[in-house]
mmCIF file of the C-alpha atoms, coordinates in Angstrom:
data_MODEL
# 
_entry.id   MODEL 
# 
loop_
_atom_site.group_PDB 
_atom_site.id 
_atom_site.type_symbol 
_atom_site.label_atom_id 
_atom_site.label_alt_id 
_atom_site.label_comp_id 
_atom_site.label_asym_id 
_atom_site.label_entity_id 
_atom_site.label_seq_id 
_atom_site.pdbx_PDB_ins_code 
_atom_site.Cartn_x 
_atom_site.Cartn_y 
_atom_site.Cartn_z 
_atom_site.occupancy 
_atom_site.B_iso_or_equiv 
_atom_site.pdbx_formal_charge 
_atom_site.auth_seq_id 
_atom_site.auth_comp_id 
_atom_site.auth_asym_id 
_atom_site.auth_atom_id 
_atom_site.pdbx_PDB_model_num 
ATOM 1   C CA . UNK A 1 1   ? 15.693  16.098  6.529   1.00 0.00 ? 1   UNK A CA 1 
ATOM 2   C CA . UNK A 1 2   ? 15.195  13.217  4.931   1.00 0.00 ? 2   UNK A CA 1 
ATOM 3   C CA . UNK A 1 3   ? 11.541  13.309  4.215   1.00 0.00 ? 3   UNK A CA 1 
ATOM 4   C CA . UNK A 1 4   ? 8.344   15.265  4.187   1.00 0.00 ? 4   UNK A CA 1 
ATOM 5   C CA . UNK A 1 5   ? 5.143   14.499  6.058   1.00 0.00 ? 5   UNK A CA 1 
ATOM 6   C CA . UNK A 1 6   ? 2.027   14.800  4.019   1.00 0.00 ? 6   UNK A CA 1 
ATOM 7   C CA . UNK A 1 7   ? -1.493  14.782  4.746   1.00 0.00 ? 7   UNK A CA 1 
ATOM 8   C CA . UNK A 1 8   ? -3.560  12.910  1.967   1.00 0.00 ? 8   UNK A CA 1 
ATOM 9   C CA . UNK A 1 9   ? -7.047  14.106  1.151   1.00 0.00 ? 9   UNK A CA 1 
ATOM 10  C CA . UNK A 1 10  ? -8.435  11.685  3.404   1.00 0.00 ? 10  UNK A CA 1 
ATOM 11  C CA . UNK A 1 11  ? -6.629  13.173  6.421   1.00 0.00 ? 11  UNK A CA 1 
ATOM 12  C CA . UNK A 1 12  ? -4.061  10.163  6.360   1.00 0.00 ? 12  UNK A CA 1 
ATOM 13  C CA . UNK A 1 13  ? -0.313  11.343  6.839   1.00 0.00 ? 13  UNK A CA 1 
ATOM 14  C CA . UNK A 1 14  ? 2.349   9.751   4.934   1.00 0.00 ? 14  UNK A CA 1 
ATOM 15  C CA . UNK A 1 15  ? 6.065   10.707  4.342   1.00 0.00 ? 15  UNK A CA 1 
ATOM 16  C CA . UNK A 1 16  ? 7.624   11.390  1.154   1.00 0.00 ? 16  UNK A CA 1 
ATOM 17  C CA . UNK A 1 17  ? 11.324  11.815  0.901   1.00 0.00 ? 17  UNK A CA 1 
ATOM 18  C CA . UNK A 1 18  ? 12.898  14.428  -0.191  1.00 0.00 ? 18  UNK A CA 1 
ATOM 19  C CA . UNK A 1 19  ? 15.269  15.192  -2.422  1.00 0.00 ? 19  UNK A CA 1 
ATOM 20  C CA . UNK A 1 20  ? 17.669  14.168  -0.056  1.00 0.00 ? 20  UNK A CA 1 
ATOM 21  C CA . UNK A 1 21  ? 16.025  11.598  0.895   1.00 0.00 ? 21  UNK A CA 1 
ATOM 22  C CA . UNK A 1 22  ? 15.596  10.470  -2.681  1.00 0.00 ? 22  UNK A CA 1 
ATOM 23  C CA . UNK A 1 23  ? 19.706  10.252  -2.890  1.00 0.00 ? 23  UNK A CA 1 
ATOM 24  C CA . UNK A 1 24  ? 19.656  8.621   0.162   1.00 0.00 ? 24  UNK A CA 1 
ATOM 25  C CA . UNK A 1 25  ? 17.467  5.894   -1.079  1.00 0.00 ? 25  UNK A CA 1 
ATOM 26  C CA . UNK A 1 26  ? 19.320  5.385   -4.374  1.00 0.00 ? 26  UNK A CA 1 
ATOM 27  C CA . UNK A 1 27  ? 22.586  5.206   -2.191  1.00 0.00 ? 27  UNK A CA 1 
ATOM 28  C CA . UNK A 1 28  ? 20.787  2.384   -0.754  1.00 0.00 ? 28  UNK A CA 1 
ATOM 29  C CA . UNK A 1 29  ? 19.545  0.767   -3.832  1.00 0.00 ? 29  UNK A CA 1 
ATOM 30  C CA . UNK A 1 30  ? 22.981  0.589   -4.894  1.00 0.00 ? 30  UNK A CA 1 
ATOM 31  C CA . UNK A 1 31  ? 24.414  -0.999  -1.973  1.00 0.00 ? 31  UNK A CA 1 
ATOM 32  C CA . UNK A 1 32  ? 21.210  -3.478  -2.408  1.00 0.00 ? 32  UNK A CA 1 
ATOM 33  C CA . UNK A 1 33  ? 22.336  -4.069  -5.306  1.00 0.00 ? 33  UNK A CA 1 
ATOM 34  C CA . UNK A 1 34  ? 25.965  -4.477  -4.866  1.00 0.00 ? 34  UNK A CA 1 
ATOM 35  C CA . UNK A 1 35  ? 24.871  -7.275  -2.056  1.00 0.00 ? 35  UNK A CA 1 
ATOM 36  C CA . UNK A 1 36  ? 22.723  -9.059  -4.448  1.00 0.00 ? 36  UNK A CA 1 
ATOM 37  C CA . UNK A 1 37  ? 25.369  -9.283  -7.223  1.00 0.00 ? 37  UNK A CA 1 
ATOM 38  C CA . UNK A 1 38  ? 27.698  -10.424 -4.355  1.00 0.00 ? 38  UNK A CA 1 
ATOM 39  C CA . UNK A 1 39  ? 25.158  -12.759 -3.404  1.00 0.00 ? 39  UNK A CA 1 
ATOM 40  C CA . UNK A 1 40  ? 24.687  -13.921 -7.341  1.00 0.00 ? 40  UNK A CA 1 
ATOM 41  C CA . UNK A 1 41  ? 28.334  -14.503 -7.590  1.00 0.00 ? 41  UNK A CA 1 
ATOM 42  C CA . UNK A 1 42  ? 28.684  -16.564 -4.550  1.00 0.00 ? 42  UNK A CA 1 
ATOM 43  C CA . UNK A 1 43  ? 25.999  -18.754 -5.299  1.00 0.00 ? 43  UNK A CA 1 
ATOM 44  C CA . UNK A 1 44  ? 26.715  -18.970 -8.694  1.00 0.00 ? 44  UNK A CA 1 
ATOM 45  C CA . UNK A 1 45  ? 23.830  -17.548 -10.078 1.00 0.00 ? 45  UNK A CA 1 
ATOM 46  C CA . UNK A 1 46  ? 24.525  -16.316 -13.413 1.00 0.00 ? 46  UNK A CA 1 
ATOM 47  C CA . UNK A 1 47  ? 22.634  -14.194 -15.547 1.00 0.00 ? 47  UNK A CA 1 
ATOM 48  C CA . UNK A 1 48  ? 23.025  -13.789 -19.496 1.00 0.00 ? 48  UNK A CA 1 
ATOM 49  C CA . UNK A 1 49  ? 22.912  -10.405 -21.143 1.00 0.00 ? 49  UNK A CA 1 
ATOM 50  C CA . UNK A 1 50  ? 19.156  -11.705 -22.660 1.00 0.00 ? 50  UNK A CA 1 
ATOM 51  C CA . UNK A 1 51  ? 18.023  -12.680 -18.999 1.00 0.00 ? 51  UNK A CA 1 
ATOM 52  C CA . UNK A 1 52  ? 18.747  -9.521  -18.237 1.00 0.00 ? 52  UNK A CA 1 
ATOM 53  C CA . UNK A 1 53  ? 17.229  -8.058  -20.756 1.00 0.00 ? 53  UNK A CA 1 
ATOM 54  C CA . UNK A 1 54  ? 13.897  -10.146 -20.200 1.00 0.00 ? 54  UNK A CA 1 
ATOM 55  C CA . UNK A 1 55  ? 13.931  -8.987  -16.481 1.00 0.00 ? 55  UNK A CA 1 
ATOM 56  C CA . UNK A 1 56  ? 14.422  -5.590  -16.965 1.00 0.00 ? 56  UNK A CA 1 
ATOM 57  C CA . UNK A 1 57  ? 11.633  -6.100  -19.822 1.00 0.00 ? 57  UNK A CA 1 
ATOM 58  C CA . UNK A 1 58  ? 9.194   -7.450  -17.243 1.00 0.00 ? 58  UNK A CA 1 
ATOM 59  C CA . UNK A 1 59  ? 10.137  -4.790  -14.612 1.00 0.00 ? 59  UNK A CA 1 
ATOM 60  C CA . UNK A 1 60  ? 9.691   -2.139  -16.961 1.00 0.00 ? 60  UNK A CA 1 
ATOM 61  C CA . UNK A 1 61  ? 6.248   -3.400  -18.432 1.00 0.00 ? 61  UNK A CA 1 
ATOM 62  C CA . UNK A 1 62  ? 5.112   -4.643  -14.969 1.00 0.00 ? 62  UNK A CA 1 
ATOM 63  C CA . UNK A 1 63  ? 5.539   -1.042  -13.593 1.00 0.00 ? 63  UNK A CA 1 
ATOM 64  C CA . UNK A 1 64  ? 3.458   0.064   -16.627 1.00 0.00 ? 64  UNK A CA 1 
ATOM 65  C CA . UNK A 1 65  ? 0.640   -2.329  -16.546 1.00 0.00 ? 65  UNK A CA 1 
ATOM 66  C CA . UNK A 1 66  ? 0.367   -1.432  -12.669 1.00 0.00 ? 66  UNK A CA 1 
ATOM 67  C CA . UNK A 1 67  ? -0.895  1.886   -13.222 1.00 0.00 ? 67  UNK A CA 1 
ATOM 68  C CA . UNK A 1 68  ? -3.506  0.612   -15.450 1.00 0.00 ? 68  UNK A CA 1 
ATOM 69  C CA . UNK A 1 69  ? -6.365  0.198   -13.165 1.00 0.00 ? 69  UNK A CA 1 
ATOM 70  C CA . UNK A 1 70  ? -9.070  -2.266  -14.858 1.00 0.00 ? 70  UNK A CA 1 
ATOM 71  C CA . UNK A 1 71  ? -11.538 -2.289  -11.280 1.00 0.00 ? 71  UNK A CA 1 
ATOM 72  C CA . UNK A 1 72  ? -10.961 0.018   -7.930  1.00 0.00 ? 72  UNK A CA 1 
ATOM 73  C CA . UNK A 1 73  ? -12.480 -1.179  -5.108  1.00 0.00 ? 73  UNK A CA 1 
ATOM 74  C CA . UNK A 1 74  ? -14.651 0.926   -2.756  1.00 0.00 ? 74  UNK A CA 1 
ATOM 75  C CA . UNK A 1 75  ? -12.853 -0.895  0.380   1.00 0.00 ? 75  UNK A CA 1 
ATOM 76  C CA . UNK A 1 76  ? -8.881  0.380   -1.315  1.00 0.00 ? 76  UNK A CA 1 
ATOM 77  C CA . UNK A 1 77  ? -7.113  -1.665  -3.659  1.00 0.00 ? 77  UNK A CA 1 
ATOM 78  C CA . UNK A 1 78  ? -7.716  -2.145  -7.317  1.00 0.00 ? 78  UNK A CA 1 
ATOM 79  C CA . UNK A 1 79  ? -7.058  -4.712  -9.709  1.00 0.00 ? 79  UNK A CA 1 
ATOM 80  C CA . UNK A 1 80  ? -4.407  -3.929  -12.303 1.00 0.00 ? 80  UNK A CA 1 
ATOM 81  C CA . UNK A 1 81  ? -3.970  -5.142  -16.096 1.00 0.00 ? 81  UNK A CA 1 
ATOM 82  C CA . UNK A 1 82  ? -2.165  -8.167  -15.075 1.00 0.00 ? 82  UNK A CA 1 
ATOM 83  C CA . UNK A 1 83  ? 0.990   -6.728  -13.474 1.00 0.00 ? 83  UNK A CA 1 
ATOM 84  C CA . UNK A 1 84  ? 1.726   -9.315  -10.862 1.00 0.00 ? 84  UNK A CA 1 
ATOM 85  C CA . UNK A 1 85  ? 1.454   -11.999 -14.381 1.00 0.00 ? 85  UNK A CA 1 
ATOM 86  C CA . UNK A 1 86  ? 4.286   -10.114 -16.162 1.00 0.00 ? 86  UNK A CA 1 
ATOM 87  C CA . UNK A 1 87  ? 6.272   -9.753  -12.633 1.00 0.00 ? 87  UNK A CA 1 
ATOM 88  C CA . UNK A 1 88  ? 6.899   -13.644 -11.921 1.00 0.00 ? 88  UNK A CA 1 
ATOM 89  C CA . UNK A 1 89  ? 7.454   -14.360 -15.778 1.00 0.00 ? 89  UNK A CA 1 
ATOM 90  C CA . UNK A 1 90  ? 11.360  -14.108 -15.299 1.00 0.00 ? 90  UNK A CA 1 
ATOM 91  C CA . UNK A 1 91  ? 10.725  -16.266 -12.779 1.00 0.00 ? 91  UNK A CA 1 
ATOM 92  C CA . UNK A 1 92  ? 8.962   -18.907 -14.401 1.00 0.00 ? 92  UNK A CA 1 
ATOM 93  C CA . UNK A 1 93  ? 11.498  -18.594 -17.257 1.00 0.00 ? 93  UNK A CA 1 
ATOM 94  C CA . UNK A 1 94  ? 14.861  -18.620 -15.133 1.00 0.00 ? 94  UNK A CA 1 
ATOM 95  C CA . UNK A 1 95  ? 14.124  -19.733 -11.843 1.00 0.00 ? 95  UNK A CA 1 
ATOM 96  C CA . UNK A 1 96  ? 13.845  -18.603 -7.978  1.00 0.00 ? 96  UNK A CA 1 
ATOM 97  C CA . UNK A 1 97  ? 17.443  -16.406 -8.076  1.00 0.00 ? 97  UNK A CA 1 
ATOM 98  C CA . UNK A 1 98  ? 16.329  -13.810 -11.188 1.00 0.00 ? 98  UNK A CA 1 
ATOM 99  C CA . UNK A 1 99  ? 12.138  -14.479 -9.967  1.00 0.00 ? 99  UNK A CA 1 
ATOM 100 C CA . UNK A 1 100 ? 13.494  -13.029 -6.164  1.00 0.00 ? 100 UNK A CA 1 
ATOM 101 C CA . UNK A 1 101 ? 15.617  -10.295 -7.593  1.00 0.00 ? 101 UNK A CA 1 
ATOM 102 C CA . UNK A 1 102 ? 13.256  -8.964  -10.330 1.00 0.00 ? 102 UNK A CA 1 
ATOM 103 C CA . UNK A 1 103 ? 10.653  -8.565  -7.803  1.00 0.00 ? 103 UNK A CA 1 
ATOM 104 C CA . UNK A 1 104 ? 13.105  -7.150  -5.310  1.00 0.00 ? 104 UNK A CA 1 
ATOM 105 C CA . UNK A 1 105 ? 14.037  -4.522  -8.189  1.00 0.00 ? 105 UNK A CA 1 
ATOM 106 C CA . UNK A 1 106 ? 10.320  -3.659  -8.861  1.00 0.00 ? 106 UNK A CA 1 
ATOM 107 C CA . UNK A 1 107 ? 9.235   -3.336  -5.495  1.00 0.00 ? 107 UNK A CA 1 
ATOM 108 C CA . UNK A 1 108 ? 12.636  -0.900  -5.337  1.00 0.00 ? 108 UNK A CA 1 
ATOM 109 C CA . UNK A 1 109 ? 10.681  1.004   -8.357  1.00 0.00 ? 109 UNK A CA 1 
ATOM 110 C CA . UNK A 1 110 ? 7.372   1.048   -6.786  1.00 0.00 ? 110 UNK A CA 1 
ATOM 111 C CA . UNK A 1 111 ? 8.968   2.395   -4.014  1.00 0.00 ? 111 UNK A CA 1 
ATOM 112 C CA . UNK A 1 112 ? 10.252  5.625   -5.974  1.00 0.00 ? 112 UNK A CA 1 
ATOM 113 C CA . UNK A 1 113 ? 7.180   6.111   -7.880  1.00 0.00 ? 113 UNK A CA 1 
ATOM 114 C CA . UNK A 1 114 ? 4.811   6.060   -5.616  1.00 0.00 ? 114 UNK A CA 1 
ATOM 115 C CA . UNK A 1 115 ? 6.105   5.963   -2.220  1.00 0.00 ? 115 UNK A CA 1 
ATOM 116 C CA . UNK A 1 116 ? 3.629   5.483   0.478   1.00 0.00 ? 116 UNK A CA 1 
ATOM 117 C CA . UNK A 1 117 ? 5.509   5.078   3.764   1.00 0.00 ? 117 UNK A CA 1 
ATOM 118 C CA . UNK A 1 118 ? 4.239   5.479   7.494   1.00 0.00 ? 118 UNK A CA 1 
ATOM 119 C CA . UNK A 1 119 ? 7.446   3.898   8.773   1.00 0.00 ? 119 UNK A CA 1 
ATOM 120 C CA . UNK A 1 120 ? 10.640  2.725   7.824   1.00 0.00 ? 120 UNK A CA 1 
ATOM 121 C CA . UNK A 1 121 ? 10.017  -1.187  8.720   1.00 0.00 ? 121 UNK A CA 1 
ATOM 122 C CA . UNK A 1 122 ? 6.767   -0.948  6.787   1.00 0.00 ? 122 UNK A CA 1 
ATOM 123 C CA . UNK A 1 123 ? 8.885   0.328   3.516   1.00 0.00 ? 123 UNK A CA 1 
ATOM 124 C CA . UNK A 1 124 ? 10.888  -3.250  3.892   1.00 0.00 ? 124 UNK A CA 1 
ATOM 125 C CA . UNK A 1 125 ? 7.458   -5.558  3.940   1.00 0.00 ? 125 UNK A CA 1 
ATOM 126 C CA . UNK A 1 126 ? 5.608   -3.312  1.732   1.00 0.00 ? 126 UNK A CA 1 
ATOM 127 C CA . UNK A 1 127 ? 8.192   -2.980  -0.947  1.00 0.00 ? 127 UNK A CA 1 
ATOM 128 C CA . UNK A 1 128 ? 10.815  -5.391  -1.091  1.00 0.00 ? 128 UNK A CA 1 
ATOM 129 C CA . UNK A 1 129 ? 9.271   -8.369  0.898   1.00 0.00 ? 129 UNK A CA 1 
ATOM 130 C CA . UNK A 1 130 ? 5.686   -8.077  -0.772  1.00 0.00 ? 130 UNK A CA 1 
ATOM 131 C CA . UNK A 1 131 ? 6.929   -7.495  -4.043  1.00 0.00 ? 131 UNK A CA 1 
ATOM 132 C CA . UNK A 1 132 ? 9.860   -9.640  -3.838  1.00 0.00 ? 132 UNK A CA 1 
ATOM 133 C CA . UNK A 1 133 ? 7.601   -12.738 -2.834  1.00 0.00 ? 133 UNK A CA 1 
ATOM 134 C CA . UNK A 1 134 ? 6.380   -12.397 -6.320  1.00 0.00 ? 134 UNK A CA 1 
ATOM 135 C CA . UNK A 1 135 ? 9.608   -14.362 -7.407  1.00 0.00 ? 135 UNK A CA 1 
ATOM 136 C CA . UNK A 1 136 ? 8.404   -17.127 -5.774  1.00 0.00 ? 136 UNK A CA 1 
ATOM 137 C CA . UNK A 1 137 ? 6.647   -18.096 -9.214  1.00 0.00 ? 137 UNK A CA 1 
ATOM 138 C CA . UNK A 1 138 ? 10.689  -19.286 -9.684  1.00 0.00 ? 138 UNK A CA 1 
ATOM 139 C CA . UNK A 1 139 ? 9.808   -22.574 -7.331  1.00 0.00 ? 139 UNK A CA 1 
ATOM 140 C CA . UNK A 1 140 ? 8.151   -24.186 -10.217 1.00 0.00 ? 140 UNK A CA 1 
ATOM 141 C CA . UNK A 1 141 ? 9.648   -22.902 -13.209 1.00 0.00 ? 141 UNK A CA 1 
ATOM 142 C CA . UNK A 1 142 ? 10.803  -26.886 -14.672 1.00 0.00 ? 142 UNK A CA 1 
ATOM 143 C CA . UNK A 1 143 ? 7.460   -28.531 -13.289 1.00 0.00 ? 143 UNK A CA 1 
ATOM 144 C CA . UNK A 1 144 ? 4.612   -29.296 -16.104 1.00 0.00 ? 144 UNK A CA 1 
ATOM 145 C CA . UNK A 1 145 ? 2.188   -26.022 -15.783 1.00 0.00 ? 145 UNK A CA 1 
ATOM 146 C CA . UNK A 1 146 ? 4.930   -24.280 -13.798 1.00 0.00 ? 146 UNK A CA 1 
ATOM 147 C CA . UNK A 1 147 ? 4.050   -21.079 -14.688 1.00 0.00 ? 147 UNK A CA 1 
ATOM 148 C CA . UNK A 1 148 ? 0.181   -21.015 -12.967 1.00 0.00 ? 148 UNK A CA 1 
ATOM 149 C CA . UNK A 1 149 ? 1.591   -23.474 -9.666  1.00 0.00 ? 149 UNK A CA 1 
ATOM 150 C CA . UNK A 1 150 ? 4.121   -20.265 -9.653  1.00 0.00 ? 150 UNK A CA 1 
ATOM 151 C CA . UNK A 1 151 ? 1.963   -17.445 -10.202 1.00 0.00 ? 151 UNK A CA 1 
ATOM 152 C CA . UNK A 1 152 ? -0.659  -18.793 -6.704  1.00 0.00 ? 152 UNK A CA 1 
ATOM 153 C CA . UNK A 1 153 ? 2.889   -19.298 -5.065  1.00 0.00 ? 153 UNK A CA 1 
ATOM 154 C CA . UNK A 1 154 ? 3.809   -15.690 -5.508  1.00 0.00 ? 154 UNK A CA 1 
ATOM 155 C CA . UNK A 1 155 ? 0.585   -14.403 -5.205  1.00 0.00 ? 155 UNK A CA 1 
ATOM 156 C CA . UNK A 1 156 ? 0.051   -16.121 -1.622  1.00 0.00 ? 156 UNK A CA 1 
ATOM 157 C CA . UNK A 1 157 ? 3.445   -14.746 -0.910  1.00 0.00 ? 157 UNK A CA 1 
ATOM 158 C CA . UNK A 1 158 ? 2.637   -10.727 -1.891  1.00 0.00 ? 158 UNK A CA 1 
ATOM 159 C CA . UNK A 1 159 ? -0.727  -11.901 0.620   1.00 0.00 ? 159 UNK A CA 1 
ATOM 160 C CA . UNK A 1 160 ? 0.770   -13.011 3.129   1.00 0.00 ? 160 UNK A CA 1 
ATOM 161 C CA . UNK A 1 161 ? 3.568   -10.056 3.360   1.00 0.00 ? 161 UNK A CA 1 
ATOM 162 C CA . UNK A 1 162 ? 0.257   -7.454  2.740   1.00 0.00 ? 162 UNK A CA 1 
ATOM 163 C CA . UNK A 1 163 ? -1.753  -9.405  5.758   1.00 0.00 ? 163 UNK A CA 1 
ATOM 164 C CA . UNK A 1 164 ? 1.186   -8.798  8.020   1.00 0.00 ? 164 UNK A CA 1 
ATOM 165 C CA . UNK A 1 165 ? 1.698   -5.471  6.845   1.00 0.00 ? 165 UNK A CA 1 
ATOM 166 C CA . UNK A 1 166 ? -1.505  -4.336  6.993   1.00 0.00 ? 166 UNK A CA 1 
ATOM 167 C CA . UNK A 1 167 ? -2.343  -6.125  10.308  1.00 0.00 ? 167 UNK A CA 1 
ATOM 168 C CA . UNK A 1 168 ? 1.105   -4.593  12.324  1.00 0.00 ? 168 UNK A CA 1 
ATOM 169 C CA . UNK A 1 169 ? 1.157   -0.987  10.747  1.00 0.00 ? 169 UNK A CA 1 
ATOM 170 C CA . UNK A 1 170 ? -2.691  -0.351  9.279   1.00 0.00 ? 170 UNK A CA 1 
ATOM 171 C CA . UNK A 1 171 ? -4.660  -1.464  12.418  1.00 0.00 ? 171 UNK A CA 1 
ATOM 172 C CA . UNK A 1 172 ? -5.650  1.232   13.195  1.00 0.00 ? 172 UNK A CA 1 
ATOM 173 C CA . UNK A 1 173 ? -7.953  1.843   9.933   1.00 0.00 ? 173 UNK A CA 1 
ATOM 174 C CA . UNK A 1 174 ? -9.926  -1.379  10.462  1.00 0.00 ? 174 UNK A CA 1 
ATOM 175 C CA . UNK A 1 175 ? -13.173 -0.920  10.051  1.00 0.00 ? 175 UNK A CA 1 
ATOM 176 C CA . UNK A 1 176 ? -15.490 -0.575  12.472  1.00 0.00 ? 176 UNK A CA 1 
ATOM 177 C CA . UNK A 1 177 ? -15.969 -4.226  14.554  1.00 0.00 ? 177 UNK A CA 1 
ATOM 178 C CA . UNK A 1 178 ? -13.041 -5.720  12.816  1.00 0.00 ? 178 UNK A CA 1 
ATOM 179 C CA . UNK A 1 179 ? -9.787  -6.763  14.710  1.00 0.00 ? 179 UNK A CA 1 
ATOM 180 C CA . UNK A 1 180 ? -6.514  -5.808  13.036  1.00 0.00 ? 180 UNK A CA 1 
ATOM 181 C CA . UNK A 1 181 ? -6.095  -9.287  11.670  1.00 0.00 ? 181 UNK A CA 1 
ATOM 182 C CA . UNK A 1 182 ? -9.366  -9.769  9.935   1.00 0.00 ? 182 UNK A CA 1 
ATOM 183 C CA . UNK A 1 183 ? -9.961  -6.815  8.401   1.00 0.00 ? 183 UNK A CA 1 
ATOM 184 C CA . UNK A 1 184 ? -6.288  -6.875  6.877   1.00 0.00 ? 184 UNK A CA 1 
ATOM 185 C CA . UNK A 1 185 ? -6.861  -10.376 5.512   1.00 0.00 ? 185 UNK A CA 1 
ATOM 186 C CA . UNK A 1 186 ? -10.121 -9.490  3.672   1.00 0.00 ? 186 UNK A CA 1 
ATOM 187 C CA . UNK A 1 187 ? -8.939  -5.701  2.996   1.00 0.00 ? 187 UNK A CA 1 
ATOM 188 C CA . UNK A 1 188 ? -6.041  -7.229  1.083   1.00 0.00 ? 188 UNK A CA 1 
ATOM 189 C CA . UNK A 1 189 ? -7.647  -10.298 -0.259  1.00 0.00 ? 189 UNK A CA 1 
ATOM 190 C CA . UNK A 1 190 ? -10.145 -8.524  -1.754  1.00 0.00 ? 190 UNK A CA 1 
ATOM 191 C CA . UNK A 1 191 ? -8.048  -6.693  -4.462  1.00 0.00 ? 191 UNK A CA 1 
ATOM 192 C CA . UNK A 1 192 ? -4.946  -9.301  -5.022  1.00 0.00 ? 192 UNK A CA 1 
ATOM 193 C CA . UNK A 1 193 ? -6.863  -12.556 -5.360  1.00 0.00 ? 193 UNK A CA 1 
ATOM 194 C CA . UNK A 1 194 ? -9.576  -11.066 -7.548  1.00 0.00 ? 194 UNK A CA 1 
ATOM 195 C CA . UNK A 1 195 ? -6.987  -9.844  -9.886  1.00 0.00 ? 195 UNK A CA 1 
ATOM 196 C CA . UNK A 1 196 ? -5.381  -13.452 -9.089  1.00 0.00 ? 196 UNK A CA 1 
ATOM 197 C CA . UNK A 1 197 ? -8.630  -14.657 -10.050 1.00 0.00 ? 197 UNK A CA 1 
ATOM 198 C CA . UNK A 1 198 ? -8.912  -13.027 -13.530 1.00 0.00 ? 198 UNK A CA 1 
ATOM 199 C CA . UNK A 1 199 ? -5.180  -13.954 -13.738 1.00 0.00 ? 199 UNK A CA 1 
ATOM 200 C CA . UNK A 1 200 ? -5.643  -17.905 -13.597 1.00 0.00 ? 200 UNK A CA 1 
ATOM 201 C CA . UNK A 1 201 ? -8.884  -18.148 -15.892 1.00 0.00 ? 201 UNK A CA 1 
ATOM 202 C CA . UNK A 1 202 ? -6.262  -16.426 -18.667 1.00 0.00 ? 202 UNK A CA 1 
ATOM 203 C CA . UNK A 1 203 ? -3.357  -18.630 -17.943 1.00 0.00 ? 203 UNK A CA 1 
ATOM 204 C CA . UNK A 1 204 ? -6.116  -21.854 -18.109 1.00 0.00 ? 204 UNK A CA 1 
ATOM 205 C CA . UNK A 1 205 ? -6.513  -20.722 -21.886 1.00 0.00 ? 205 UNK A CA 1 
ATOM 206 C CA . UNK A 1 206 ? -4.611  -23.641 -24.189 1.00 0.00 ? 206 UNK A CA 1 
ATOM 207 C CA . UNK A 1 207 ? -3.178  -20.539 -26.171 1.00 0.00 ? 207 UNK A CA 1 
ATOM 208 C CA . UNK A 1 208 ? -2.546  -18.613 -23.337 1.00 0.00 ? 208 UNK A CA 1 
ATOM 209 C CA . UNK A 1 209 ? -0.695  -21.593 -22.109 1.00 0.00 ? 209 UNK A CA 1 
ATOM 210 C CA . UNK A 1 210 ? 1.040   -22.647 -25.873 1.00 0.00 ? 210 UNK A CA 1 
ATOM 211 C CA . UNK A 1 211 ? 2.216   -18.512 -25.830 1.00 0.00 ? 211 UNK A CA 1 
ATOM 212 C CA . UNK A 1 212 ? 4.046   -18.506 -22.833 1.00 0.00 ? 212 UNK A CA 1 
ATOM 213 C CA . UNK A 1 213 ? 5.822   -21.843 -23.415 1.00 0.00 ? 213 UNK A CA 1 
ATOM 214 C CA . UNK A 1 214 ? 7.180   -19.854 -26.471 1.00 0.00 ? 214 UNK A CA 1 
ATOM 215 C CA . UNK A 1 215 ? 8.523   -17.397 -24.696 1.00 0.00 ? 215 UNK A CA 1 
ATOM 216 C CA . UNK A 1 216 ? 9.885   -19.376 -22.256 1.00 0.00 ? 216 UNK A CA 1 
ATOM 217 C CA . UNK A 1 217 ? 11.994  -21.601 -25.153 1.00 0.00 ? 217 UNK A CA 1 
ATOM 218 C CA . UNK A 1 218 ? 13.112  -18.439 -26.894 1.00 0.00 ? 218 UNK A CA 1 
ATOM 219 C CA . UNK A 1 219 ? 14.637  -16.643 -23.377 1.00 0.00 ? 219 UNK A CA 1 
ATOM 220 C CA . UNK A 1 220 ? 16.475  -20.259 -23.154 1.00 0.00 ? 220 UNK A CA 1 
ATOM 221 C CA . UNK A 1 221 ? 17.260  -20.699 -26.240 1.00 0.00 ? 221 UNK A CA 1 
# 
């Protein structure tokens, strides 16, 4: 068996693999991975050692800062210490090839810390679509203020991959009166675009702004 089912202290079941399951997923990961790098070559994506380095910086970091919890919501969801920011950086520094694939990665590492899966399709949007979206910031990473047009990019990506996820496999937990549809657009709305919110006002700060631009001509340097 691949995976356990669990029952939550609010009564909700979930499945959490196994340790079989666990090498099943890795097996997975690396096949992932293998495509991607297939994928990379083809297109002629090509990463230096320090691009890698500054991805795998942001993935680590970004995994970090997401289990910082600055605000939880009554309604589910909480606002985290800027993790989706540090997520689209590589992004915003090498474009929409490393931006996809460093969100793809992280969503791969949310998945394995702290799975929450009611069925396999669900895993896909959830982890690597939602997450993934957030290197969408790479669309704008040579325009003037690239980094903020980005950011709302990826961040209405994550939304819109969280609306459909939560409208096709949460339904049934809308609240009371609420279609499926409705209640997953202001259930998920409520927690990503306030920490969007917060998010902008920083990157709006001149030295915010100046900061990042640094990094940006050191990783290209």
């Amino acid at each position: 068996m691949f995976y356990e089912v669990v029952v939550n202290e609010w009564g909700e079941t979930t499945y959490v693999p196994t340790t079989a399951g666990n090498v099943l997923l890795f097996v997975l990961i690396l096949a992932f991975l293998a495509l991607t790098l297939v994928f990379v070559r083809k297109h002629s994506l090509k990463l230096t050692v320090k691009q890698l380095t500054f991805c795998s910086l942001a993935i680590a970091l970004g995994t970090v800062l997401s289990n910082i919890k600055v605000f939880s919501f009554p309604t589910g969801g909480s606002i985290t210490l800027l993790s989706m920011l540090i997520i689209c950086v590589p992004g915003y520094l090498f474009g929409l090839g490393a931006g996809i694939m460093t969100g793809v990665a992280y969503g791969i590492l949310q998945m394995l810390v702290d799975p929450y899966i009611l069925f396999p399709m669900q895993l896909v949007v959830d982890y690597l679509l939602a997450f993934g979206a957030l290197g969408l910031s790479g669309a704008f990473h040579n325009s003037k203020h690239g980094l903020l047009k980005g950011y709302i990019l990826a961040v209405l990506g994550r939304y819109f991959f969280a609306v459909l996820s939560g409208c096709i496999f949460f339904g049934t937990y809308a609240w009371e009166g609420w279609n499926p549809l409705a209640y997953s657009c202001v259930y998920n709305g409520i927690y990503i675009f306030a920490e969007a919110g917060i998010t902008i006002l920083i990157l709006l700060v001149p030295a915010v702004t100046r900061a990042f631009g640094t990094v940006k001509r050191m990783a290209l340097e």
